[in-house]
Backbone bond lengths (Angstrom), bond angles and torsions (degrees), N, CA, C in turn:
res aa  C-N    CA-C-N  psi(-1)  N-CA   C-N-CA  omega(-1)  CA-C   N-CA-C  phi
1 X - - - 1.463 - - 1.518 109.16 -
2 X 1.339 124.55 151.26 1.820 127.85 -145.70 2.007 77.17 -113.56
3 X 1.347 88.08 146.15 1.516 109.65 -176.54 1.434 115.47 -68.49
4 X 1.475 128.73 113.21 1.361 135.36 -164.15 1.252 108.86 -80.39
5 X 1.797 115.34 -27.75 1.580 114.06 -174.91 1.680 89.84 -149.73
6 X 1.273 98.60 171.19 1.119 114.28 169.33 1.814 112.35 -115.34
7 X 1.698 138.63 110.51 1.384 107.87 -154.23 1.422 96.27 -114.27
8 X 1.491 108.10 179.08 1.680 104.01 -167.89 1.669 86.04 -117.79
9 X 1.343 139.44 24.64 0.908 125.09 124.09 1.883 143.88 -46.55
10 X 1.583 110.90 140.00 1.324 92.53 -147.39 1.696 77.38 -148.54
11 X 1.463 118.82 168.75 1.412 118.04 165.62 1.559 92.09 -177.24
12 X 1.528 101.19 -173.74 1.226 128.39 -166.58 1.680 110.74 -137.15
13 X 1.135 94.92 170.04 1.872 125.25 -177.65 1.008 105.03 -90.90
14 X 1.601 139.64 116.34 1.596 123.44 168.43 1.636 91.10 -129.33
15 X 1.785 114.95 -164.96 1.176 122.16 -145.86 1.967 90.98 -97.72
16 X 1.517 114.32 95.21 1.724 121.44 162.95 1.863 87.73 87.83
17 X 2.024 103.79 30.11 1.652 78.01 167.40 1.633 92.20 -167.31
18 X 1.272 111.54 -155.30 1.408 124.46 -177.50 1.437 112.66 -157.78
19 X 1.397 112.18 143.08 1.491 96.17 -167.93 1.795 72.43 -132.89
20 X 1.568 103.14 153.39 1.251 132.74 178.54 1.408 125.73 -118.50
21 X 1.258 141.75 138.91 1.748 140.75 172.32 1.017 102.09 -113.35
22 X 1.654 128.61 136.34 1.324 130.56 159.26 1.624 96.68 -101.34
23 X 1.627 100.85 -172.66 1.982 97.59 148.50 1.510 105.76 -63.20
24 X 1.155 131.25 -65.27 1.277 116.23 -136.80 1.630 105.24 -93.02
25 X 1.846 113.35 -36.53 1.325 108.79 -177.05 1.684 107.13 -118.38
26 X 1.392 128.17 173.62 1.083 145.63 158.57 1.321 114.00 -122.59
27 X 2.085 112.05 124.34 1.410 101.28 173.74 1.933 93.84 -131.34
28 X 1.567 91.24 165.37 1.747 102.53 169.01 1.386 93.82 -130.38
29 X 1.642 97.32 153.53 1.244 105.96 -173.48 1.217 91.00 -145.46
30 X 2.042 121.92 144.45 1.474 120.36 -146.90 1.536 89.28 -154.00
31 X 1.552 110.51 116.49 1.689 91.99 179.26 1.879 93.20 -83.32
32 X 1.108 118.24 160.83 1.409 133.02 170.57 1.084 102.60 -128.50
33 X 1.738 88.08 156.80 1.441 119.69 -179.41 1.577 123.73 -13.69
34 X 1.260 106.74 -69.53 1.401 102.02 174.44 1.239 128.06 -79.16
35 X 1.576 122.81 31.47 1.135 131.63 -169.15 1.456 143.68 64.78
36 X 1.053 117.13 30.29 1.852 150.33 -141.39 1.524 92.41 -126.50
37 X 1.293 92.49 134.91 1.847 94.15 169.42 1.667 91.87 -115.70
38 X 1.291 89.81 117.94 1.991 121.60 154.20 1.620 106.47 -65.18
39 X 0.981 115.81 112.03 1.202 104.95 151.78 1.548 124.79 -149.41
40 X 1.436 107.79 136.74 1.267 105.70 -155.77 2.171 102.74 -115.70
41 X 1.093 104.78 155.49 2.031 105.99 173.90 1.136 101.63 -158.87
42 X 1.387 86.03 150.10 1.767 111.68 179.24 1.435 106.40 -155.60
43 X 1.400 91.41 147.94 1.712 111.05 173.31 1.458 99.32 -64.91
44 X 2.271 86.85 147.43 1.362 123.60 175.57 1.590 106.20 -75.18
45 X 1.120 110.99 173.14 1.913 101.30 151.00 1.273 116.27 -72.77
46 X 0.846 106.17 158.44 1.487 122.99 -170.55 1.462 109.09 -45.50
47 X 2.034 100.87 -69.49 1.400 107.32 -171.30 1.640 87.17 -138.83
48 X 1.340 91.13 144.48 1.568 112.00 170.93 1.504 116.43 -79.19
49 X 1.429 117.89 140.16 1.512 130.63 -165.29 1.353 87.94 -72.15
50 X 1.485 111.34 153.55 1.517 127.45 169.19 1.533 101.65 -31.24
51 X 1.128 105.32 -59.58 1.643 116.60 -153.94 1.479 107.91 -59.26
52 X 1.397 126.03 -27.84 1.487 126.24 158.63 1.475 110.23 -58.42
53 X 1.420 121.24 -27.00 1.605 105.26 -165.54 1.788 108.14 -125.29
54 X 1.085 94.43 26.07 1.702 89.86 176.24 1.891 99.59 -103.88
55 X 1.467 106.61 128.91 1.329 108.32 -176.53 1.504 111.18 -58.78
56 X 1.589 116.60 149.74 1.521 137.07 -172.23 2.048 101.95 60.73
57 X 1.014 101.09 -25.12 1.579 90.23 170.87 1.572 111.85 -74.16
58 X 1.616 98.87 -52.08 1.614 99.46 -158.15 1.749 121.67 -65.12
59 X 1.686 93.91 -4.05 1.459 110.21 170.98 1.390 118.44 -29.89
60 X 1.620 108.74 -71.75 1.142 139.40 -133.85 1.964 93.86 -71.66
61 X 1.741 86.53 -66.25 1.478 105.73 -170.37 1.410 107.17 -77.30
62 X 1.419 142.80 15.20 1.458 165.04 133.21 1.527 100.55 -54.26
63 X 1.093 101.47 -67.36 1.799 96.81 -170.22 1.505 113.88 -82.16
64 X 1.280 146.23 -34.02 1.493 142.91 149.90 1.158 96.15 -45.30
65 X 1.613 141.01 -55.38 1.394 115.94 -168.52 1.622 124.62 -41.32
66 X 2.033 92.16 -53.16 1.084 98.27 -179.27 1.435 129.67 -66.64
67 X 1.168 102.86 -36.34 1.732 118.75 151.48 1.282 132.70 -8.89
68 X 1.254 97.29 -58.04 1.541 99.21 -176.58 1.399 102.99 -104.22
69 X 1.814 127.11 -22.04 1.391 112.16 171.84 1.287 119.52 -76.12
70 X 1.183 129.65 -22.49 1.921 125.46 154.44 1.267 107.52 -76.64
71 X 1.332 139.54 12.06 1.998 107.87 166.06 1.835 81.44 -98.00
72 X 1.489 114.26 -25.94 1.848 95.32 -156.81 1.949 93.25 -68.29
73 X 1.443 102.89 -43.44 1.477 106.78 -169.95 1.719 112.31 -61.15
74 X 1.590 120.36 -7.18 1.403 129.13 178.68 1.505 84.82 -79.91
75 X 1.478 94.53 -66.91 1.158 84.18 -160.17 1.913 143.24 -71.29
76 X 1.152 87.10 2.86 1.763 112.69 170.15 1.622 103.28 -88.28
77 X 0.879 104.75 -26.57 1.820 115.81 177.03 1.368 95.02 -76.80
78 X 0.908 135.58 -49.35 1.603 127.99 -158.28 1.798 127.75 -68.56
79 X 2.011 79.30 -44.67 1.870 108.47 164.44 1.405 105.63 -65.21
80 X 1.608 134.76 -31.97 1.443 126.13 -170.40 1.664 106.12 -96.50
81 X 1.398 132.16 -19.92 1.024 132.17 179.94 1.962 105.15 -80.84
82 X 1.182 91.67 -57.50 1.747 88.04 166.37 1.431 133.72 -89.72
83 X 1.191 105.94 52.96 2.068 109.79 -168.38 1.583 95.70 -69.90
84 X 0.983 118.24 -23.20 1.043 103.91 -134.33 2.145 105.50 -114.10
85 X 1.254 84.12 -3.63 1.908 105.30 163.76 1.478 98.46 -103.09
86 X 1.617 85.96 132.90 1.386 113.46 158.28 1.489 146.28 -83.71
87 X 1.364 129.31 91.31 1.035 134.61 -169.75 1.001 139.51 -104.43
88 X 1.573 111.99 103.17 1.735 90.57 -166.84 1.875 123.25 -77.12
89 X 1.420 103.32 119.16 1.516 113.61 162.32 1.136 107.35 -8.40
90 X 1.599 110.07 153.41 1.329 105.73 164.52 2.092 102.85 -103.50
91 X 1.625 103.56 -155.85 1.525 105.14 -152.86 1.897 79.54 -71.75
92 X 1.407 109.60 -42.89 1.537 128.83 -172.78 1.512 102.09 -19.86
93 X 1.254 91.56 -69.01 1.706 120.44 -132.75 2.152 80.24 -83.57
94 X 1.033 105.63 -66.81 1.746 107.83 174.95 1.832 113.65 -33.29
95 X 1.056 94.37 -45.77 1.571 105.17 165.96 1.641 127.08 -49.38
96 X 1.418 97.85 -61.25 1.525 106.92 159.09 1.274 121.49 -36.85
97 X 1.612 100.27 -91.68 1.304 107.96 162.77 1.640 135.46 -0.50
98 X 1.123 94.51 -53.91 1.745 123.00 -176.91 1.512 103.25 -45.94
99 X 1.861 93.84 -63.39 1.379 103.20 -137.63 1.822 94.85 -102.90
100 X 1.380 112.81 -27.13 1.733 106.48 173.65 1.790 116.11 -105.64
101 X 1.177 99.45 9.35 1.544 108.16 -178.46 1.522 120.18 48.83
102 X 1.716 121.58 -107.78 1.675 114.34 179.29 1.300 84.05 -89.04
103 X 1.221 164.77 73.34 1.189 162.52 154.55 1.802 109.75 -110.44
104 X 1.675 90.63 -44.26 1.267 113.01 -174.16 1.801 128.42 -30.74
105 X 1.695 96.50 -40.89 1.481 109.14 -169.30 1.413 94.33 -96.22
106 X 1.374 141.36 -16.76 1.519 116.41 145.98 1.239 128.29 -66.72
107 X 1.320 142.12 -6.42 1.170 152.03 -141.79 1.950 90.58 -125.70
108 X 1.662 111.87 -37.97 1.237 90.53 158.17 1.320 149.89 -125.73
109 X 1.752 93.35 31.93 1.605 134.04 138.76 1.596 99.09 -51.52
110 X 0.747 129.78 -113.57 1.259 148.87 171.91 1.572 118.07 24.53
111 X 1.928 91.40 -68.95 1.799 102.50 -178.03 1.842 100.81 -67.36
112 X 1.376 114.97 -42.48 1.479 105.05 -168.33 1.398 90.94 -74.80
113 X 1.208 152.26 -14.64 1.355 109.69 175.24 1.439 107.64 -67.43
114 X 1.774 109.46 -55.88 1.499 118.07 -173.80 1.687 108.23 -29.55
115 X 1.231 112.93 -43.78 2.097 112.49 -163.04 1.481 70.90 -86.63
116 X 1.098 153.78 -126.54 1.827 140.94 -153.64 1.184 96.10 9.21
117 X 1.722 130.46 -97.66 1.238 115.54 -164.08 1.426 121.15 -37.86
118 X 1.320 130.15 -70.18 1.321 153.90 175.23 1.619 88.86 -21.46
119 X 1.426 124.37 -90.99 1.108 120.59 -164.75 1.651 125.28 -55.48
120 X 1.673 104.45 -21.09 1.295 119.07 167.47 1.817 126.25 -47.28
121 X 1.245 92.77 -52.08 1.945 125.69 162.67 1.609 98.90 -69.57
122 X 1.020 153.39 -52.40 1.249 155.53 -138.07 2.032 89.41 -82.60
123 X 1.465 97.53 -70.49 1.737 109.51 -165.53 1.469 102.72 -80.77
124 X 1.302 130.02 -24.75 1.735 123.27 170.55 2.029 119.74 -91.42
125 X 1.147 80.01 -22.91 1.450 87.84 -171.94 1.372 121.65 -106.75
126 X 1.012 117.03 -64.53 1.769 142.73 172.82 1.775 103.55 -41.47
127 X 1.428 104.87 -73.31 1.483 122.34 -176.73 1.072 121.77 -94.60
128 X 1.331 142.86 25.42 1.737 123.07 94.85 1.213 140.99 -73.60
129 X 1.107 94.62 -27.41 1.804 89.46 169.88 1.569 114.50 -63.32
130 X 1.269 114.21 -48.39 1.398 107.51 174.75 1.678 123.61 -62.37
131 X 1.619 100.94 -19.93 1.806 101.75 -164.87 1.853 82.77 -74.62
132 X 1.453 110.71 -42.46 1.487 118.40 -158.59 1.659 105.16 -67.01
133 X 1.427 121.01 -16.22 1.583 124.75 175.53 1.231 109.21 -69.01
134 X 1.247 121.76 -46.80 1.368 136.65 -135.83 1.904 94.70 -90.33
135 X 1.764 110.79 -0.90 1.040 105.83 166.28 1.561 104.89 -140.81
136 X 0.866 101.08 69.12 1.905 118.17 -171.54 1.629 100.89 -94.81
137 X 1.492 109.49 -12.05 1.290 99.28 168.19 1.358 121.13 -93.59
138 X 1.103 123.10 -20.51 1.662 136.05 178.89 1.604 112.04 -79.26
139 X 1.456 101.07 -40.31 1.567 105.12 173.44 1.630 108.15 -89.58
140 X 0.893 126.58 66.12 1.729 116.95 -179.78 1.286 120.94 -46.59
141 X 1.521 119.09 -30.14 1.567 120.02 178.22 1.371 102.03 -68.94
142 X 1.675 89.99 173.74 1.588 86.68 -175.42 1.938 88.74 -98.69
143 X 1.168 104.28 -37.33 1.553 125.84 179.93 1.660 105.42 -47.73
144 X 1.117 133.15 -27.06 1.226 133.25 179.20 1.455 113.32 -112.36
145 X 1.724 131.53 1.28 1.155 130.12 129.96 1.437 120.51 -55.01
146 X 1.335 109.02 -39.73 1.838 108.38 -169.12 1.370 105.66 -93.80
147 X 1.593 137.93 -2.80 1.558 137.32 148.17 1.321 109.56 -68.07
148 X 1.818 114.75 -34.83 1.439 102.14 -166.85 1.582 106.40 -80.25
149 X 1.358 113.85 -73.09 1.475 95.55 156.65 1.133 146.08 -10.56
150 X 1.390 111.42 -55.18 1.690 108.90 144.83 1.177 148.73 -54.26
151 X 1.458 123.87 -37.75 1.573 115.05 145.54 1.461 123.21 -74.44
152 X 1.253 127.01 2.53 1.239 142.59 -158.34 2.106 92.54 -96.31
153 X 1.683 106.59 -34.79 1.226 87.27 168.83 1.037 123.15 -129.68
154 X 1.605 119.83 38.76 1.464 136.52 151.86 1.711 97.19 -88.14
155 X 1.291 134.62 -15.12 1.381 104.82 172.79 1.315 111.08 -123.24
156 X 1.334 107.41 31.87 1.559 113.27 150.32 1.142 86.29 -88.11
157 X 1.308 142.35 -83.82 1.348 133.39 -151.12 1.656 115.40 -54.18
158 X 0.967 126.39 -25.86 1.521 115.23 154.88 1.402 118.08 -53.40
159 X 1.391 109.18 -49.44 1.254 95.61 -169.92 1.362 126.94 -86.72
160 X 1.428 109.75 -15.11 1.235 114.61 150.52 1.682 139.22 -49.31
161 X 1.668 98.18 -48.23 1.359 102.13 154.11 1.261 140.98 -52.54
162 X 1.742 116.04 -37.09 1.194 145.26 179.04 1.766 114.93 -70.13
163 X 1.774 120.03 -30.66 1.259 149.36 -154.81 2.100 81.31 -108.18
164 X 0.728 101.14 -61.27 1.887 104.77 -179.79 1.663 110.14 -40.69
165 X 2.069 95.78 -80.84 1.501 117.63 165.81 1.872 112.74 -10.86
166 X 1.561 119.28 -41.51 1.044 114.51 -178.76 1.759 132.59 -87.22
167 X 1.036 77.16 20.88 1.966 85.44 -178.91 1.190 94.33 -120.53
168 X 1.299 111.11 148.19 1.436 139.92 -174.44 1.479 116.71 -52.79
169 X 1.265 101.82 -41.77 1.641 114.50 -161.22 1.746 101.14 -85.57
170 X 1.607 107.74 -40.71 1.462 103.40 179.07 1.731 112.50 -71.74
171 X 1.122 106.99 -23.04 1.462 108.68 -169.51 1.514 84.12 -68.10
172 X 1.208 140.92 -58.45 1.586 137.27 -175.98 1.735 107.52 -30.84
173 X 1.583 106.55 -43.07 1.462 123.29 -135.08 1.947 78.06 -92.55
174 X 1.520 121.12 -23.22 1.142 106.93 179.93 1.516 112.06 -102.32
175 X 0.985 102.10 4.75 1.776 95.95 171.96 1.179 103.41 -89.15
176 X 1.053 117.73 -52.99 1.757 119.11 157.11 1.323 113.77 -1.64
177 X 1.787 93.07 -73.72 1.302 111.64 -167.81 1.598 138.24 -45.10
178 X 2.252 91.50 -29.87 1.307 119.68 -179.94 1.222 106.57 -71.34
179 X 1.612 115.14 -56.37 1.784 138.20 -174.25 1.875 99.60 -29.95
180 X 1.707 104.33 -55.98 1.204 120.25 -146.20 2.027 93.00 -69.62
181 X 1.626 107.29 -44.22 1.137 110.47 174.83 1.631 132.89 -54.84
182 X 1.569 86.36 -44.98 1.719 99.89 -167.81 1.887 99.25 -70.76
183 X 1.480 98.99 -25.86 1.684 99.88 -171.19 1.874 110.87 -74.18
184 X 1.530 99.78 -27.45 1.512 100.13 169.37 1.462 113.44 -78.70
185 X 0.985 129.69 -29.47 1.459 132.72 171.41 1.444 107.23 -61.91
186 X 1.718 133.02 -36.49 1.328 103.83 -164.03 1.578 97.23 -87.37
187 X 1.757 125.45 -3.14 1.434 113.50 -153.55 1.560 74.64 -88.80
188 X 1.509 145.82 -49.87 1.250 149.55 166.45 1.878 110.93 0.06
189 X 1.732 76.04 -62.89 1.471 77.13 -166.83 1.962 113.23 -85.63
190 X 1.212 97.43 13.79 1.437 83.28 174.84 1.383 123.12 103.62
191 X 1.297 114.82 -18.73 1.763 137.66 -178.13 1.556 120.07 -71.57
192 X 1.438 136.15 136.23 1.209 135.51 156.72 1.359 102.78 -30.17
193 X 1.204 122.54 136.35 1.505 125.28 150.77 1.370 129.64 -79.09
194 X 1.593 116.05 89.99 1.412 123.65 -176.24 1.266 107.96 -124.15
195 X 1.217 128.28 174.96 1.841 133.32 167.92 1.708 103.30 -61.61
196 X 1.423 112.43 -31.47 1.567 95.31 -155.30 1.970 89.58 -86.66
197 X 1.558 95.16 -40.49 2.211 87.36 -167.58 1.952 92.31 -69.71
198 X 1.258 131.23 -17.82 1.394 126.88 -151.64 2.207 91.74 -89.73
199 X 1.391 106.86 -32.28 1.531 106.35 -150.48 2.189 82.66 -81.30
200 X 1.150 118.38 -31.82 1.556 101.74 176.31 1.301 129.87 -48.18
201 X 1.532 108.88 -29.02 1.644 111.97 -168.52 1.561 111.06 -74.64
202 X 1.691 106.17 178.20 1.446 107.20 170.71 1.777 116.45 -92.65
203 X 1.523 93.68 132.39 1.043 89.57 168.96 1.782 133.02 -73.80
204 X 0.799 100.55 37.89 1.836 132.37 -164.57 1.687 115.36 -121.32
205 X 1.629 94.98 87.89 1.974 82.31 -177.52 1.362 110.28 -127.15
206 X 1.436 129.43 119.28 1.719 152.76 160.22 1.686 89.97 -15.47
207 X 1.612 148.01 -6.27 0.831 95.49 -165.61 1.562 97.78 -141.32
208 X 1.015 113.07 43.12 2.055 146.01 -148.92 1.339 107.15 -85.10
209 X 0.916 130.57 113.63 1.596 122.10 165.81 1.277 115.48 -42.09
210 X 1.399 143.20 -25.99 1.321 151.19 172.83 1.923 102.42 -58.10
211 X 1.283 101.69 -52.72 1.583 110.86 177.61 1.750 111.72 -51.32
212 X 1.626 109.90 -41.51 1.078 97.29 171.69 1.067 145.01 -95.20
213 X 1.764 100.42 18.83 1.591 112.62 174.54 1.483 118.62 -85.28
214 X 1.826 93.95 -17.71 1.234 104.15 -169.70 2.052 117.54 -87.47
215 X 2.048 82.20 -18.93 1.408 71.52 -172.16 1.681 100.38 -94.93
216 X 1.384 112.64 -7.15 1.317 106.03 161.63 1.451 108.21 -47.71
217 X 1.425 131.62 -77.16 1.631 131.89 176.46 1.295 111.88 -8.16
218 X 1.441 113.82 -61.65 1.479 126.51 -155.56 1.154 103.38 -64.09
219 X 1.549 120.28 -49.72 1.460 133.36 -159.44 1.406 99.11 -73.98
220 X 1.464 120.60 -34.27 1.701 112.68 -173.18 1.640 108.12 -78.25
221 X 1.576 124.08 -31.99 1.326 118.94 -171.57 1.729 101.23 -60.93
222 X 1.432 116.65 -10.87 1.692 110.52 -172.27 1.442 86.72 -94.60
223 X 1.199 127.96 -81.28 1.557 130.41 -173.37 1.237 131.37 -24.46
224 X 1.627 111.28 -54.07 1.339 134.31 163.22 1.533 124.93 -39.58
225 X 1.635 94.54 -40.86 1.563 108.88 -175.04 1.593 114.14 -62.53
226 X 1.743 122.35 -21.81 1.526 127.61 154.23 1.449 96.71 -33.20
227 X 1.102 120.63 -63.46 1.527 118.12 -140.32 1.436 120.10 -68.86
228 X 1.350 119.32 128.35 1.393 111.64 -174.60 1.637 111.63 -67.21
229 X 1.544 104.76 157.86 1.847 100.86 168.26 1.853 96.79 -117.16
230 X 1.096 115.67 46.06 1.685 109.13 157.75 1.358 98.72 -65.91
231 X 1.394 134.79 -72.60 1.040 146.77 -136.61 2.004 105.76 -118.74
232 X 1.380 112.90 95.75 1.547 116.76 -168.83 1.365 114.17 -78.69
233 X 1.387 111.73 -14.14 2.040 104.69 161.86 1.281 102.07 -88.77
234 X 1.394 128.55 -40.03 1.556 105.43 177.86 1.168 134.02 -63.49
235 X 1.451 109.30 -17.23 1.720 126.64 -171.15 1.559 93.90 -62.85
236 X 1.424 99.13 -67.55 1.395 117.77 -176.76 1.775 126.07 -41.44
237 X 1.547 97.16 -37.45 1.638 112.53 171.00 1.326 113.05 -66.65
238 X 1.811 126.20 -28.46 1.194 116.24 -179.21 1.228 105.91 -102.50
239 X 1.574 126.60 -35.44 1.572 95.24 170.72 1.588 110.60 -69.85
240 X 1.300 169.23 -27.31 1.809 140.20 151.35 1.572 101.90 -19.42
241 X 2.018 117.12 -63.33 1.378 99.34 -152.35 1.772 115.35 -82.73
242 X 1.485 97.71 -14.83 2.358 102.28 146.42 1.210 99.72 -59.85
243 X 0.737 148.40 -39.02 1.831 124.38 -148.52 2.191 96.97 -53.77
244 X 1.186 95.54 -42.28 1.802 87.52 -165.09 1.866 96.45 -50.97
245 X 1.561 102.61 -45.94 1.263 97.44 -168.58 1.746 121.91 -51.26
246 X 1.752 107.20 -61.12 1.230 112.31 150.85 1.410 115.56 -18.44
247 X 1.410 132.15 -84.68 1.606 137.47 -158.98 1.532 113.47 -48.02
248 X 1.503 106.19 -44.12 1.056 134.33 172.49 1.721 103.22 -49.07
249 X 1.098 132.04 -93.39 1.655 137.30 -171.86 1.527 98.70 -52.79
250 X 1.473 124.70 -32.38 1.284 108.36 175.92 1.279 136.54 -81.17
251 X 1.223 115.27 -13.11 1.632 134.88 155.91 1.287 116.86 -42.52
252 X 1.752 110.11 -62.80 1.169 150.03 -166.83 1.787 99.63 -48.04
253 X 1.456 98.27 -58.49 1.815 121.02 174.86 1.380 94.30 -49.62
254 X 1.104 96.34 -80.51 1.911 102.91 -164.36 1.591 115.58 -46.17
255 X 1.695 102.68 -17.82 1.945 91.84 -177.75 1.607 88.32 -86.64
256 X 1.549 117.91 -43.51 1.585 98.53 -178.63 1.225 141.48 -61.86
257 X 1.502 104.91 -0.63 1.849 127.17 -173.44 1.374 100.08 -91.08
258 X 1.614 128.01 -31.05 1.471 140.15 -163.88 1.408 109.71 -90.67
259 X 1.801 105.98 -30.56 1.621 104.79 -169.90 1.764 108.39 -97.75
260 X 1.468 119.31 -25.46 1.545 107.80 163.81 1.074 117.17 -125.79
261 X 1.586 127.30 169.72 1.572 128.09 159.25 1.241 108.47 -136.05
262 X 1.624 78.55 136.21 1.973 101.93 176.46 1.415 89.28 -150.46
263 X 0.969 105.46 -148.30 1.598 134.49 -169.42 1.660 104.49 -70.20
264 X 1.284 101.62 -57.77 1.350 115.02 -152.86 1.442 98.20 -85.38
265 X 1.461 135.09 -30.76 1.586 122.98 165.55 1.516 103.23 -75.26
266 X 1.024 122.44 -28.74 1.369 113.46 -177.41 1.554 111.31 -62.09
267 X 1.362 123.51 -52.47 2.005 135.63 155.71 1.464 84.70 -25.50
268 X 1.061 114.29 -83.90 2.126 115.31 -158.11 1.209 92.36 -52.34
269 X 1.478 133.82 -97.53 1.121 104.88 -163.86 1.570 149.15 -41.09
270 X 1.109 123.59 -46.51 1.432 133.83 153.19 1.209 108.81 3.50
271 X 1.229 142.79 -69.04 1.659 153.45 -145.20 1.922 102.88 -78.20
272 X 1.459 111.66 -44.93 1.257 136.47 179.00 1.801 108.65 -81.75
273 X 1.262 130.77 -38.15 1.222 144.48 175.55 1.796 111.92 -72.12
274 X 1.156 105.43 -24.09 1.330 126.39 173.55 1.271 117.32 -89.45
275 X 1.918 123.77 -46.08 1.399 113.24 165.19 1.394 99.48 -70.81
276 X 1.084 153.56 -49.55 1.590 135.71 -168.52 1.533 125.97 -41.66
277 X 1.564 98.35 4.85 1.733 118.57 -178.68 1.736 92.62 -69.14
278 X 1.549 108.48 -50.79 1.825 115.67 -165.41 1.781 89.65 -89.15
279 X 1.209 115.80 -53.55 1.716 92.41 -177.64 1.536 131.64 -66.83
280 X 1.358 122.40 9.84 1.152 140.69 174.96 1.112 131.10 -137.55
281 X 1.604 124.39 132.71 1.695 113.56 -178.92 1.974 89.15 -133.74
282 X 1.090 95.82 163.80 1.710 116.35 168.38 1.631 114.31 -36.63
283 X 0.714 102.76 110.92 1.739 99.84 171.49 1.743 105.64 -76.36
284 X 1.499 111.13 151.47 1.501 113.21 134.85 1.671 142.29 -83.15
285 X 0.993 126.14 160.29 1.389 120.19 167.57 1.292 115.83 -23.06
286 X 0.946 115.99 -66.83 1.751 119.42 174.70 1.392 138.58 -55.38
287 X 1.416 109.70 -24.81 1.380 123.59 140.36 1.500 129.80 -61.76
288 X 1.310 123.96 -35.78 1.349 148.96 -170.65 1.725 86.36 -79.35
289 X 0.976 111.40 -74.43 1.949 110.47 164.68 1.502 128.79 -6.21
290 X 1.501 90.85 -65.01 1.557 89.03 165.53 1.213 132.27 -75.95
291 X 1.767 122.97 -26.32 1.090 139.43 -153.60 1.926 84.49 -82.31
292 X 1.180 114.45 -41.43 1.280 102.67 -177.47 1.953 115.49 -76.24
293 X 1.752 111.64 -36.69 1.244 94.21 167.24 1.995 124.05 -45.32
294 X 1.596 110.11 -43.60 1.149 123.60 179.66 1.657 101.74 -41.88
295 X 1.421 110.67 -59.48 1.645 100.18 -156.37 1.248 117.52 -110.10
296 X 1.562 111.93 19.74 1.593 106.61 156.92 1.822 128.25 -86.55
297 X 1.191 96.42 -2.73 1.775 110.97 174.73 1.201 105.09 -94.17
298 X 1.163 137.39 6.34 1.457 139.49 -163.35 1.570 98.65 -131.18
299 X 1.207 135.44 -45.15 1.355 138.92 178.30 2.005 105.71 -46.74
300 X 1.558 106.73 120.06 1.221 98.20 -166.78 1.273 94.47 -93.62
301 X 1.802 113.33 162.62 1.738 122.95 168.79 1.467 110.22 -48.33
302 X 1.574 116.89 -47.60 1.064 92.78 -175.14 1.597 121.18 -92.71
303 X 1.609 132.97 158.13 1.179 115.18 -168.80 1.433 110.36 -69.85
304 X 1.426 110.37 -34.77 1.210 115.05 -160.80 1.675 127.20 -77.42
305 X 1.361 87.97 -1.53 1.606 104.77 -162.23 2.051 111.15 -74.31
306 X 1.720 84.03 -13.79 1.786 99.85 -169.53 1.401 110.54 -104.28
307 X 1.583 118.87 6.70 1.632 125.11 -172.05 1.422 101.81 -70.50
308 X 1.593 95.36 124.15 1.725 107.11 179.58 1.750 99.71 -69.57
């Protein structure tokens, strides 16, 4: 069945759940232990500050938003999926506890995002440029340092994905990932949301956060290529303070790849539709379960209110 809307509903994969954004609400939905779907929603803000909606700006502060509202919703997923194991704290974490009380579990929100970022810059940023110096004599161009580097960290990220894909717990975290997709595709097309109309679709969607990591990549191997490599800490210092710019135009791509199809969104997407092979696996019914508790609290009255 041919796609009736295109929606600017969007969500994520967390640990035994799926969390969903509409405009107006946000819900997660968590099967637990005893097989129970949790699911919890709450209102958005009302209205978003200019600075979310001015094009190439609203990139930046679009994706930190979301940023930090999928590690808290992982990580609220993680405490509700395992209530029910006992673990003893470590000296760390008891310490906290101690001394900032309910404060504590923002505080270690907080540090794991910081080592995410940190290590984010460390394995995409840091270590190609340096692997790609260390042969500055073989590459004499400067133009074929900033391609190599550039595929140099599209296949870290494969293989990172590919190195992930193999643990038990992420493979969960990517069926999820499919559930959450295939379930926006059938509301797309217009269908009741059940296991049997939801399990036909692809788990493959143009409009994936995975897509925009990738077209981030793409967009920096052009940008990047300004940058001189005389100097390999400075290179490195200005692509961190590009990155807004990058995030920024690459957003921009990814909303125009989501809102038409021809030829030419189909080229953009493609590259991103293709890694969603490693960030996604088949859901079951029971995944599909939650994915639908997640995104029926989020579906607004009016239709129009969710047009991507």
């Amino acid at each position: 069945m041919a796609e009736i809307k295109k929606t600017s509903i969007g969500g994520q994969a967390l640990i035994e759940g799926v969390m969903m954004r509409g405009p107006d609400n946000t819900a997660m939905a968590v099967r637990l232990s005893d097989g129970t779907i949790d699911t919890e929603c709450w209102e958005n803000s009302k209205k978003a500050p200019f600075y979310k909606r001015v094009p190439f700006i609203r990139g930046v502060f679009n994706f930190i938003d979301s940023l930090v509202l999928g590690y808290k919703c992982l990580s609220k997923s993680a405490q509700k999926a395992c209530d029910d194991e006992e673990e003893e704290p470590s000296k760390f974490e008891k310490f906290l506890s101690e001394k900032l009380g309910k404060n504590a579990v923002d505080v270690f929100t907080t540090i794991g995002a910081v080592i995410g970022v940190v290590f984010a810059i460390l394995l995409f940023s840091v270590l190609p440029s340096t692997l790609v110096k260390l042969f500055e004599g073989v590459l004499s161009q400067r133009w074929m340092m900033t391609v190599a580097e550039g595929v140099l960290k599209i296949v870290i990220l494969i293989v990172y994905l590919w190195a992930v894909s193999l643990m038990p717990d992420m493979k969960r975290v990517f069926e999820y990932h499919g559930a959450e997709h295939k379930t926006i595709a059938c509301y797309e097309a217009g269908e009741e949301l059940c296991a049997e109309n939801i399990r036909k679709y692809s788990r493959f969607h143009p409009r994936c956060g995975t897509s925009f990591l990738l077209i981030v990549m793409i967009i920096s191997i052009i940008l990047f290529s300004m940058i001189s490599w005389d100097n390999i800490f400075i290179r490195i210092a200005l692509k961190i303070i590009m990155l807004p710019i990058v995030m920024g135009v690459s957003y921009e791509i990814l909303k125009l790849a989501g809102r038409y199809q021809n030829i030419f969104t189909k080229i953009l997407s493609a590259p991103g539709l293709w890694l969603q092979r490693l960030s996604t696996r088949e859901p079951d019914d029971s995944q599909i379960e939650v994915a639908i508790a997640s995104m029926k609290p989020v579906i607004p009255e009016d239709s129009q209110r969710d047009i991507w």
